[in-house]
C-alpha positions in Angstrom: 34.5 285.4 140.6 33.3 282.3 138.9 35.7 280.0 137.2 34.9 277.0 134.9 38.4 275.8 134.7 38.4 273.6 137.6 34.6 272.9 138.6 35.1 268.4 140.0 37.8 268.5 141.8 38.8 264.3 143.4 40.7 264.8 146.5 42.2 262.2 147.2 42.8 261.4 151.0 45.1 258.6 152.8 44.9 260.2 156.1 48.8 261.6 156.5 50.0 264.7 157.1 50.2 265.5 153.5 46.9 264.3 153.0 45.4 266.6 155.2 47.2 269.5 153.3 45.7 268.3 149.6 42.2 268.5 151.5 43.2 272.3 152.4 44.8 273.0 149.1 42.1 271.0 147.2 38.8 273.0 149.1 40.6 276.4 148.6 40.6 275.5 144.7 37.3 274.1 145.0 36.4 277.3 146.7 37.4 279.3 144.3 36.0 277.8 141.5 32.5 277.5 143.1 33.7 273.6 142.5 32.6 270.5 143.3 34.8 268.3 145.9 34.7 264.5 145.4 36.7 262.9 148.4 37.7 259.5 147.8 39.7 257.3 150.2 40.6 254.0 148.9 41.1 251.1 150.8 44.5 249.3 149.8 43.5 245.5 149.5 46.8 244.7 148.4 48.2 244.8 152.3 45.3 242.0 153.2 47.1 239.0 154.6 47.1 235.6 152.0 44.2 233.9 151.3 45.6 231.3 153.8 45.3 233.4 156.6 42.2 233.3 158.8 39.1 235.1 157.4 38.6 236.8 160.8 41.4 238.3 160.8 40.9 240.2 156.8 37.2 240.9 157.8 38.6 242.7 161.1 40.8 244.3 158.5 38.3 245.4 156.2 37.1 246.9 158.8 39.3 248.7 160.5 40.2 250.2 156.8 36.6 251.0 156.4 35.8 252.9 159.8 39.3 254.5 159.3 37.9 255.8 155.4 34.9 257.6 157.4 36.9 259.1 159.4 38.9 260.6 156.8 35.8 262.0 154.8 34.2 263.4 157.9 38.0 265.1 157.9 36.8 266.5 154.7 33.3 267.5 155.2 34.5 269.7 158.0 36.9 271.6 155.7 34.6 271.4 153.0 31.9 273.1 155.2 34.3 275.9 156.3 34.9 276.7 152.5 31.3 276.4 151.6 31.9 273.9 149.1 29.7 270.9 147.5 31.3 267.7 148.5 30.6 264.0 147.7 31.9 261.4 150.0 33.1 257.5 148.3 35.1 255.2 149.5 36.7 252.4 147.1 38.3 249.1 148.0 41.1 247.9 145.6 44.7 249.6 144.1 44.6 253.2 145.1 46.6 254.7 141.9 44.0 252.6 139.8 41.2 253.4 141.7 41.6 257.3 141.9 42.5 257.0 138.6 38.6 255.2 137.2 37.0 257.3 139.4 38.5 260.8 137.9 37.7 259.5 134.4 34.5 258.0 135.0 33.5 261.3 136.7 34.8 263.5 134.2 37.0 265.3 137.0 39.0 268.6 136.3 41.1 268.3 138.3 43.0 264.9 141.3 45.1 266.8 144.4 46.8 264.2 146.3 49.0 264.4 149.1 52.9 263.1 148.3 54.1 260.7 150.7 57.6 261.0 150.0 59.1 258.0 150.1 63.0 257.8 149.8 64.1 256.7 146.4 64.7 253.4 147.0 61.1 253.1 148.8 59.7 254.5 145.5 61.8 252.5 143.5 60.4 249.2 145.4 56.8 250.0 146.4 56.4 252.6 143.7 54.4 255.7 144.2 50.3 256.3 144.2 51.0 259.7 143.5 53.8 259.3 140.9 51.4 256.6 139.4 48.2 259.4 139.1 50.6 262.0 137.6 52.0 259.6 135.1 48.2 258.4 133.8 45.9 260.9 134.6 44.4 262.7 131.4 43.6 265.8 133.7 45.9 268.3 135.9 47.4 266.7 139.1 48.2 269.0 142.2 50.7 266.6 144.3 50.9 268.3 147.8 54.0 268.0 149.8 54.1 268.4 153.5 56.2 271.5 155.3 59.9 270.3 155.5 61.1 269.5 159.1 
């Protein structure tokens, strides 16, 4: 059955384990919807060493980040394909909350599933949270995904 309720669906992907359970919980969605999957890994420029550093060393960075952000959305494609769902691969450099965040607005997204990290408090109280960010600002539902307790 067709649904037009949730028909662009951003996954966003960050490689964890809870990552790779938004990518499940975002294709079955997608799946049933007859949706569309956008899967967007962004890569964090904020952890790039000061501008004093040697370039070499933030262009061997860049990357790493970069090959590691195919490898994520080849994760997807693979999931996608076993669903039989439409996906569309990007990869974005720069703040992840604000990035995933554009990209859902600019694309007119339904729907952003992201995997929680869960920090501890105090982590989330010091780093803050990309997932806690999206939920706060996005102007569309947010499916966080937590991992299976231990």
């Amino acid at each position: 059955m067709e649904r037009d309720l949730y028909k662009k669906i951003l996954i966003a992907t960050d490689g964890s384990e809870n990552g790779a359970q938004a990518i499940s919980a975002g294709m079955e969605i997608a799946r049933l919807s007859q949706g569309k999957v956008y899967a967007l890994y962004v890569i964090d420029d904020t952890c790039y060493p000061a501008g004093k550093s040697d370039p070499r060393l933030k262009t061997a960075m860049e990357e790493h980040f970069k090959t590691f952000g195919l490898e994520m959305t080849a994760a997807v494609e693979e999931a996608a394909k076993a669903a039989g769902v439409d996906v569309e691969f990007v990869i974005r450099e720069g703040h992840p909350a604000e990035k995933i965040l554009s990209f859902a607005e600019k694309h007119a997204v339904d729907m952003i599933v992201v995997g929680s990290l869960g920090k501890t408090d105090a982590e989330r109280f010091l780093l803050g949270s990309v997932s806690e960010k999206v939920v706060r600002n996005a102007e569309v539902p947010v499916l966080v995904v937590h991992g299976k307790r231990q």
